[in-house]
C-alpha positions as CSV (number, residue, x, y, z in Angstrom):
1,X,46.4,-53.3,60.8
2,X,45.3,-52.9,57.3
3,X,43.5,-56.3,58.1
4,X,41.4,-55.5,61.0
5,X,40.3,-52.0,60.0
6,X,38.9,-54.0,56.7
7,X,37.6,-56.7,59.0
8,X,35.3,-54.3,61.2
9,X,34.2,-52.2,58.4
10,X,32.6,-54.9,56.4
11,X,31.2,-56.7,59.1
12,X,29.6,-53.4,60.0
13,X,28.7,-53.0,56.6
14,X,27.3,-56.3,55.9
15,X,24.8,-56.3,59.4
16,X,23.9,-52.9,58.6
17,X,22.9,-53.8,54.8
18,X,20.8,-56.8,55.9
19,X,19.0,-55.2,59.0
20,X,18.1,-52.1,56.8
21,X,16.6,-54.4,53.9
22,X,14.7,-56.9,56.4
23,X,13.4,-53.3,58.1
24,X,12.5,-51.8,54.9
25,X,10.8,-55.3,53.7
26,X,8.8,-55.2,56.9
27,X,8.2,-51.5,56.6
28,X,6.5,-52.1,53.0
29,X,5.2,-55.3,53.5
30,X,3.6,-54.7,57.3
31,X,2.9,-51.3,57.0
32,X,2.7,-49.2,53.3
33,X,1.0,-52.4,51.5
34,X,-1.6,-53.5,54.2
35,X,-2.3,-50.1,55.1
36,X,-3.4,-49.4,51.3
37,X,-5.2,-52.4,51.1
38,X,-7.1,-51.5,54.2
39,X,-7.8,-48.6,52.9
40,X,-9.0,-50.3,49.8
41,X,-6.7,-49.1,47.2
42,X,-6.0,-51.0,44.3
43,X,-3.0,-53.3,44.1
44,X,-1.5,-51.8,40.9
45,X,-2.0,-48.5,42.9
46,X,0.0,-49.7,45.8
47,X,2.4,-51.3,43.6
48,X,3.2,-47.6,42.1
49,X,3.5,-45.4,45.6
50,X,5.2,-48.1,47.6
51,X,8.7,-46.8,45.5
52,X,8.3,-43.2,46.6
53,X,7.8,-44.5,50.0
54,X,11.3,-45.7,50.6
55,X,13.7,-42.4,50.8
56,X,10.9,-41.2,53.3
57,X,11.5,-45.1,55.4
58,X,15.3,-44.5,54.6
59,X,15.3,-41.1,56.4
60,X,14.3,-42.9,59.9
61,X,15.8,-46.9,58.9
62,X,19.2,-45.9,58.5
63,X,20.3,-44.2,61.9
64,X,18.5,-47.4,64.0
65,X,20.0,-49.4,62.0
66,X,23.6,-48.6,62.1
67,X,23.7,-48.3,65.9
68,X,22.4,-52.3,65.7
69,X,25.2,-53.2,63.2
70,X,27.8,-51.1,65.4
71,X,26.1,-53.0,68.6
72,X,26.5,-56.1,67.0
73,X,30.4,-55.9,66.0
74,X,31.8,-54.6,68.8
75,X,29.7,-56.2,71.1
76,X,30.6,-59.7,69.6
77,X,34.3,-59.1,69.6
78,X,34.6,-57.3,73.1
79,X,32.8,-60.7,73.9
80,X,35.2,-63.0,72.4
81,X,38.3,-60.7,73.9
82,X,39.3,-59.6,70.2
83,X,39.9,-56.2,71.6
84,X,41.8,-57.2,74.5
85,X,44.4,-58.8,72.1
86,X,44.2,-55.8,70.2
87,X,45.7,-53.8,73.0
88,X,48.3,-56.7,74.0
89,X,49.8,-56.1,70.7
90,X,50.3,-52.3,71.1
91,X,47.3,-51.4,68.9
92,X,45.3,-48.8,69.6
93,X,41.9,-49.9,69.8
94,X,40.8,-45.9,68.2
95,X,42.3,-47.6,64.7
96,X,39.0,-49.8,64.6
97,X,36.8,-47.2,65.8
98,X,37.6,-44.4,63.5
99,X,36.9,-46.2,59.9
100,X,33.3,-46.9,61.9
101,X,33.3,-43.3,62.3
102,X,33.6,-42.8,58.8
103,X,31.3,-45.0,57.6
104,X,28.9,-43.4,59.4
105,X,30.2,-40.1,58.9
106,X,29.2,-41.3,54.7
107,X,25.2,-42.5,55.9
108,X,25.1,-39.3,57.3
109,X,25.2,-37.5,54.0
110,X,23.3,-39.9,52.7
111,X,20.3,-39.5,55.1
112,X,20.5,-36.0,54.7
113,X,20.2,-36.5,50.8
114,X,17.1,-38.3,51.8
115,X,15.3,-35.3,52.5
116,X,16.2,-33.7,48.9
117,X,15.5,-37.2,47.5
118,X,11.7,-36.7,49.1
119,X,11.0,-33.2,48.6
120,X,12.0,-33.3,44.7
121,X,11.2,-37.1,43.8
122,X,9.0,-38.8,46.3
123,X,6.2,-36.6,47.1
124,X,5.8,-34.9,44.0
125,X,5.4,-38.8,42.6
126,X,3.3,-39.5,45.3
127,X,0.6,-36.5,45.0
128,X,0.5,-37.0,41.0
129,X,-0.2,-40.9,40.9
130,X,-2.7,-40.0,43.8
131,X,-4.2,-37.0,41.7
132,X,-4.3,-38.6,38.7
133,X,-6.2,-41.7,40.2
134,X,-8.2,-39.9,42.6
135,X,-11.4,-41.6,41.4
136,X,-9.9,-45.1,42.6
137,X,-8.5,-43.9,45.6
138,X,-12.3,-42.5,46.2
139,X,-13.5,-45.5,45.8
140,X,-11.3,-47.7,47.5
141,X,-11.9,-45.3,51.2
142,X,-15.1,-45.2,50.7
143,X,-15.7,-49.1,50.3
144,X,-13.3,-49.6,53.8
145,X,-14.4,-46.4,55.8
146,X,-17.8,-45.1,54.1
147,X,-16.5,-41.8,53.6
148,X,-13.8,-39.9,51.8
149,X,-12.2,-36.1,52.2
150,X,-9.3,-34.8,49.5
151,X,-8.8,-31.7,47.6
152,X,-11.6,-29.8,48.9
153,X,-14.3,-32.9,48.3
154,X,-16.1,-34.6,51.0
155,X,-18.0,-37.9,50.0
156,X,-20.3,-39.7,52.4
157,X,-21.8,-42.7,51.4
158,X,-24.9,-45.6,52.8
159,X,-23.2,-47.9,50.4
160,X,-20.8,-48.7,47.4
161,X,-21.4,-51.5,44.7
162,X,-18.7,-51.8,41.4
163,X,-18.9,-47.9,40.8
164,X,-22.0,-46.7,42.2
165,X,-22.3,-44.8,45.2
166,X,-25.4,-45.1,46.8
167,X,-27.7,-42.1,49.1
168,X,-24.6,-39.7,48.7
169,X,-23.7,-36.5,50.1
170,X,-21.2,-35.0,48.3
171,X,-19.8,-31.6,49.8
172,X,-17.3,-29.5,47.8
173,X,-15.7,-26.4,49.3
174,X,-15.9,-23.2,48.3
175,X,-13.1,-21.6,45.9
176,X,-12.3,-18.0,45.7
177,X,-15.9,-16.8,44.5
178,X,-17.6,-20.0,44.2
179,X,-19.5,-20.9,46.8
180,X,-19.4,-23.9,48.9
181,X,-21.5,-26.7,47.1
182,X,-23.6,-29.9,48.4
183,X,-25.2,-32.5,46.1
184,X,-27.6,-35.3,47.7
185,X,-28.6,-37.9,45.3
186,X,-30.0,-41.5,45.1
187,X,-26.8,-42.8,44.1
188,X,-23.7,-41.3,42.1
189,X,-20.6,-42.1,40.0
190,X,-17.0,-40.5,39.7
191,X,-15.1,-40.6,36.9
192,X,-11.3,-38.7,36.6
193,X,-11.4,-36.5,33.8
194,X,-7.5,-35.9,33.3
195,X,-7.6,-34.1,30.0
196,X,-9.3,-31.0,32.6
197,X,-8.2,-31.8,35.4
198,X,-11.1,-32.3,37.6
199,X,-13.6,-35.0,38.7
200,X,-16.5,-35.7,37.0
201,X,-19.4,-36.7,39.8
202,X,-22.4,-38.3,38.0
203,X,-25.2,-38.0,40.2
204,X,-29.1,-39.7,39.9
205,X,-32.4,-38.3,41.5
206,X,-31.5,-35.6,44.0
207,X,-30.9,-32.1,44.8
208,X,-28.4,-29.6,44.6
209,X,-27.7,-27.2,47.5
210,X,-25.5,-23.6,46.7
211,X,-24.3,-21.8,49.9
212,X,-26.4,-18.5,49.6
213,X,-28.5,-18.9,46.2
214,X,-30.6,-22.1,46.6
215,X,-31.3,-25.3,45.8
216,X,-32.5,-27.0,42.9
217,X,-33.5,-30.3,42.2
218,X,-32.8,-32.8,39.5
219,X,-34.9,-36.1,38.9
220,X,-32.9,-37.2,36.1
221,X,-29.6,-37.1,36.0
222,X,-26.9,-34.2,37.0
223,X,-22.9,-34.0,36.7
224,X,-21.1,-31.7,38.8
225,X,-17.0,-31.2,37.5
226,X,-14.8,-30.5,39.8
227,X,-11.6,-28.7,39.8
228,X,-8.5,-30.4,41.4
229,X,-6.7,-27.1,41.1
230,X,-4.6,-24.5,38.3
231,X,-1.6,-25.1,37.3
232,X,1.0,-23.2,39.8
233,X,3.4,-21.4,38.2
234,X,5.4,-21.3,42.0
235,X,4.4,-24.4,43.9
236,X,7.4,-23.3,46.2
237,X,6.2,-20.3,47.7
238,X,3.1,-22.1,48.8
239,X,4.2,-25.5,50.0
240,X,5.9,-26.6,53.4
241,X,9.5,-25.8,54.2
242,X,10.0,-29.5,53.9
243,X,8.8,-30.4,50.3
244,X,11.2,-27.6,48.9
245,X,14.5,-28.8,47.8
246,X,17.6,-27.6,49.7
247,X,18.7,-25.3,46.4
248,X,15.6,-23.8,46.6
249,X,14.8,-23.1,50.2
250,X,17.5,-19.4,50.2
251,X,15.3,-17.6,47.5
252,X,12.3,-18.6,49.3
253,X,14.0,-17.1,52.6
254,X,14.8,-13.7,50.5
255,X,10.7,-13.8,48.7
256,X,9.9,-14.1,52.8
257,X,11.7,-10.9,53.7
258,X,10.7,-9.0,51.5
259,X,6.9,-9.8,52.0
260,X,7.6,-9.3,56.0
261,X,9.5,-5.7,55.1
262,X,7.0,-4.9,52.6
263,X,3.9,-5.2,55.3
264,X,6.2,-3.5,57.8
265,X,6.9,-0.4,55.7
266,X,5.5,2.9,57.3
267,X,3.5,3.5,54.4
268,X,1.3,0.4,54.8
269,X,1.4,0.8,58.5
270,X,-0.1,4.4,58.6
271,X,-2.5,3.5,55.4
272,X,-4.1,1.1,56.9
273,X,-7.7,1.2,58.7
274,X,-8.8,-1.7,61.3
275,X,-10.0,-4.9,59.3
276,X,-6.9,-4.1,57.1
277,X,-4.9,-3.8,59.9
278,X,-5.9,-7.2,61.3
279,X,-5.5,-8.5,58.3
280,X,-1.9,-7.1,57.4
281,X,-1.5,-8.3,61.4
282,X,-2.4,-11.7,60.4
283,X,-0.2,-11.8,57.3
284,X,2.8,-10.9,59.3
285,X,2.3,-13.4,61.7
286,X,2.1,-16.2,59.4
287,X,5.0,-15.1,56.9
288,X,7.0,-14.6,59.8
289,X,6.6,-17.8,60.9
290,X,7.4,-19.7,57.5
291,X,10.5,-17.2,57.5
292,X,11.2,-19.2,60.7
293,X,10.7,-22.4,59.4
294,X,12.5,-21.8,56.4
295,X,15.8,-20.4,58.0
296,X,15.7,-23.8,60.2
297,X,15.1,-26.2,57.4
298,X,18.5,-26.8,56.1
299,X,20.3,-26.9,59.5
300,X,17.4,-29.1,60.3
301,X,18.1,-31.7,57.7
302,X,22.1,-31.8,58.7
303,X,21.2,-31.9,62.0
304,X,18.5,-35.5,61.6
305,X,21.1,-36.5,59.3
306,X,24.7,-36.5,61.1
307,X,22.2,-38.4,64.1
308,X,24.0,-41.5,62.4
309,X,27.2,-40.1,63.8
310,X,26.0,-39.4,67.1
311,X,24.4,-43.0,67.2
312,X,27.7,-44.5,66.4
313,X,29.8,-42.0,68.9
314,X,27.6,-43.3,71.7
315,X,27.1,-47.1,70.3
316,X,30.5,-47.9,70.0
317,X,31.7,-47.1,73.7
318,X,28.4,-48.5,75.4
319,X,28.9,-51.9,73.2
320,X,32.9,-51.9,74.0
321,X,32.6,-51.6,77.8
322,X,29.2,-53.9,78.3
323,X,31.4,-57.0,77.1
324,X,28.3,-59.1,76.5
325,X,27.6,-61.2,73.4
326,X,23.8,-60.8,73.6
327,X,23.2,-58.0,70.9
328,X,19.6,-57.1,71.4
329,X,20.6,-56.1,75.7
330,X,23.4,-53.9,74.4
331,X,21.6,-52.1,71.5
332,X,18.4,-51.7,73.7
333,X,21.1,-50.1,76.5
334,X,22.1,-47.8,73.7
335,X,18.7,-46.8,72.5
336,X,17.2,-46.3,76.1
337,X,19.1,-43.1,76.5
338,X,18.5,-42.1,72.8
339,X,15.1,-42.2,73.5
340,X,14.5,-40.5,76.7
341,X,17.3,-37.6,76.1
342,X,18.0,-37.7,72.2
343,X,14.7,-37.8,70.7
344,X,12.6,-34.8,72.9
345,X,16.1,-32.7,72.7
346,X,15.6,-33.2,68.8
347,X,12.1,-32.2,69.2
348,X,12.4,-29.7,71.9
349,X,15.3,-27.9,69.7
350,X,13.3,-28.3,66.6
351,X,10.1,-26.2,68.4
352,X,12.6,-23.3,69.5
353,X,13.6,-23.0,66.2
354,X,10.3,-23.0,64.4
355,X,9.8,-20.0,67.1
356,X,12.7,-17.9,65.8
357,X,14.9,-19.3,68.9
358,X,18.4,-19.4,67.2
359,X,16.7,-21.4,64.0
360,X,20.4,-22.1,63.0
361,X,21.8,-23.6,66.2
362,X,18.7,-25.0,67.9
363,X,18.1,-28.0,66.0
364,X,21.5,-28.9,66.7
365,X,20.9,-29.3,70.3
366,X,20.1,-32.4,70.3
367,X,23.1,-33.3,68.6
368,X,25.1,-31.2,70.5
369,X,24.7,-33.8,73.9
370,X,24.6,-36.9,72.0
371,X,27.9,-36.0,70.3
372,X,29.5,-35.0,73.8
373,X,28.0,-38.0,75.8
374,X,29.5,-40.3,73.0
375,X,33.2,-38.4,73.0
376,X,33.3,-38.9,76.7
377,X,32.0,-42.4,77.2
378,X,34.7,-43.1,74.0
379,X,37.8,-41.4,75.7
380,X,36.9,-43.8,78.7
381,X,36.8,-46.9,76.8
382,X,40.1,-45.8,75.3
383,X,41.6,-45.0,78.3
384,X,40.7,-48.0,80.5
């Protein structure tokens, strides 16, 4: 017994450790590298993000992937009658199904780790190589595409030789009091001044335009800084429900409440004359809705993450009872349904929650059929 159980679960292991690293080769290879060097980014530059890249590939790799390994295995030995001659020796055929279940039952956490992985490693790596090299990333879009929009800069350009930009029109946005900003010159450099923070634009023989105070003109030469932004002491409490790590997401839910009961209080309600009120109006409506968000983001993450085990629940029957050697037919009979019922139940759930529909149990409902379609199908298999 001891034998078999160790026989399915590294041959599951083993198809599900190559298919994830041939997905993830393709992945960086066919889709992170050659879209940076379409974009024209540098290779050392693309060398540097394509490391953060892989928790967010692993995130979406690991569920397909273990439903083709579980295809594979117990398709292949339905085929050759191995589980027929498991039940002629008295064996039931649920003691090489449940160490499956386990193993998936141990990529679920793992994919739900994922999203911690991301939100406190990846994308913070990602947004500082790409901020701290925003001059070559610049330059790189604006070579393949002609134009270039990031951290409140918009660059449009006739042309771009080594480092100079040529007949630019450089548009920055405004910023609390500052006013909103274009710059037309003859031709321009950027340079990333990282001491400050900002990037230097070196313009020639042009003019500068000031939203409400003018323009003035410079035949010489004229270098606008711009500010990529203060240090924040609380990046949480403006960033997306996503890029907040788990720990952090139930202080952010209690900073939400109290905003929301703070604008609700009578005093503030009675206070309050008409562009006040549509603005304390418009306040509550969008805390209210990132108190949403944030009360579904954990449940969220379990939810996308135990999709392994609903993958294998339903993989494992389907592959058992088609009794066909040809892999690709039975994981493509497994998929079909996960991707007309699983996926727009995931998304469908997802949306109710984000509304305040049940955040907790909503994302679940996606879940919820695949686990129940898979526990039938699986009784079934066990008892024909």
């Amino acid at each position: 017994m001891a034998t078999l159980r160790r026989y399915v679960i590294l041959e599951t292991l083993k198809i599900f450790l190559v298919t994830i690293a041939v997905t993830l080769l393709l992945m960086v290879l066919g889709g992170g590298a050659k879209e940076g060097v379409r974009q024209g980014l540098p290779p050392h530059m693309i060398a540097q993000l394509l490391p953060y890249m892989i928790p967010e590939m692993l995130r979406f790799t690991i569920p397909g992937c273990l439903l083709f390994a579980i295809c594979t295995v117990f398709s292949r030995m339905t085929a050759a009658q191995e589980i027929t001659a498991v039940k002629a020796l008295g064996i039931n055929p649920l003691a090489l199904i449940w160490p499956v279940l386990i193993l998936a039952y141990g990529l679920s956490l793992a994919t739900c780790a994922m999203y911690d992985v991301c939100a406190v490693w990846s994308r913070p790596n990602l947004r500082r190589i790409v901020v701290a090299s925003v001059d070559r990333v610049a330059y790189g879009f604006l070579q393949a595409n002609g134009s270039f929009q990031s951290q409140g800069i918009s660059i449009v350009v006739k042309g771009v030789q080594d480092d100079r930009l040529f007949q630019p029109v450089i548009t920055i946005e405004p910023r609390g009091l500052r006013p909103a900003v274009t710059v037309v010159a003859r031709q321009a450099r950027l340079a990333m001044d990282r001491a400050a923070n900002c990037l230097r634009i070196e313009c020639e023989q042009g003019r500068l335009d000031v939203a409400g105070r003018g323009t003035f003109h410079f035949p010489d030469r004229f270098i606008q800084a711009v500010s990529l932004g203060e240090p924040d002491l609380c990046p949480e409490n403006h960033l997306s429900p996503a890029a907040i790590c788990s720990r952090g997401i139930g202080s952010q839910i209690i900073r939400e409440q109290r905003l929301l009961a703070a604008l609700q209080s009578p005093r503030t309600t009675e206070t309050a004359i008409p562009p006040a009120s549509d603005w304390r109006t418009g306040e509550l409506q969008t805390h209210q809705a990132r108190l949403f968000r944030l009360q579904a983001e954990v449940p969220r993450r379990w939810a996308n993450g135990f999709g392994c085990l609903g993958f294998a629940l339903l993989g494992i029957p389907i592959a058992m009872r088609r009794r066909s050697s040809d892999t690709m037919s039975v994981f493509f009979l497994c998929f079909l349904p996960i991707l007309l019922v699983y996926y727009p139940l995931l998304v469908t759930g997802e949306n109710l929650a984000r509304a305040g529909v049940f955040p907790h149990l909503s994302v679940w409902l996606a879940n919820a059929v695949l686990f129940a379609a898979g526990a039938a199908l699986t009784w079934r298999s066990l008892k024909n």
